[in-house]
C-alpha positions as CSV (number, residue, x, y, z in Angstrom):
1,X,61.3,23.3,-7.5
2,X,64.3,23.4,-5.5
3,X,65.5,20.4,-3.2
4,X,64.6,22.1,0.2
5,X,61.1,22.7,-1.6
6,X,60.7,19.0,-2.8
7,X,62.1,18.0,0.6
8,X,59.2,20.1,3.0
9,X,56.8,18.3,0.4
10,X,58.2,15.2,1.5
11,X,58.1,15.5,5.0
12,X,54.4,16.7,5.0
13,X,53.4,14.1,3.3
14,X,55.1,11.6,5.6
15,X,53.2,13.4,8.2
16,X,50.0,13.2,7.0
17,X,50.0,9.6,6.6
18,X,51.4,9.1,9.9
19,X,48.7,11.3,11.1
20,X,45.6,9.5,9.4
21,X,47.7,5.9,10.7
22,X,47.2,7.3,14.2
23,X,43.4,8.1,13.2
24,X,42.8,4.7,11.7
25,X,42.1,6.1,8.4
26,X,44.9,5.0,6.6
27,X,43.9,3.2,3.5
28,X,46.3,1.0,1.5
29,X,46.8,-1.0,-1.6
30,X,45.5,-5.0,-0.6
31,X,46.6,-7.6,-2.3
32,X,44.5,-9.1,-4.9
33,X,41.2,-11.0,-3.8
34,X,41.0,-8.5,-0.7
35,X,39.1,-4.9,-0.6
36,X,38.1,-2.5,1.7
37,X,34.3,-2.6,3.1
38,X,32.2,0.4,4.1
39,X,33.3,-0.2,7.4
40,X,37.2,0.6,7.0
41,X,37.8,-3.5,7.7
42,X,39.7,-6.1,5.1
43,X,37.3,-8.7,3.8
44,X,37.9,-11.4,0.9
45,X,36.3,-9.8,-2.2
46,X,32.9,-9.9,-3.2
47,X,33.5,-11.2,-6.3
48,X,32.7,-15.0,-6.1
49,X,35.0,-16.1,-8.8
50,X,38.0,-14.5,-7.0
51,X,36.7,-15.3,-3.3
52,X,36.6,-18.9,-4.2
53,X,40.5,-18.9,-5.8
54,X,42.0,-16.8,-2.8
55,X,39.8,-19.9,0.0
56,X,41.1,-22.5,-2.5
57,X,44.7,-21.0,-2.2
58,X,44.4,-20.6,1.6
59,X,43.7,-24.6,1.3
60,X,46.7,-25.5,-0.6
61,X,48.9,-23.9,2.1
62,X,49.7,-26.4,4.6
């Protein structure tokens, strides 16, 4: 591919994400212990072993 080729691949891909940001659509990466419900929203994992470390590390922060 040539460089203008790779560049127009670029920018449409910079506008799509912008596009589904706008939307609210935009899915990330979370950091560990967080996921994605059904609903599009950021909730504390489901997994009780890793709920409880990320509530016990939001108590060791003063």
């Amino acid at each position: 591919m040539s460089e203008y080729e790779l560049s127009l691949l670029r920018q449409r891909g910079i506008v799509a994400r912008d596009s589904k940001a706008q939307r609210g659509e935009y899915r990330f990466m979370l950091p560990t212990g967080f996921c994605w419900n059904e609903l599009g929203k950021i909730e504390i994992d489901p997994d009780e072993h890793v709920a409880g470390v990320v509530r016990h590390v939001f108590t060791l922060v003063p």
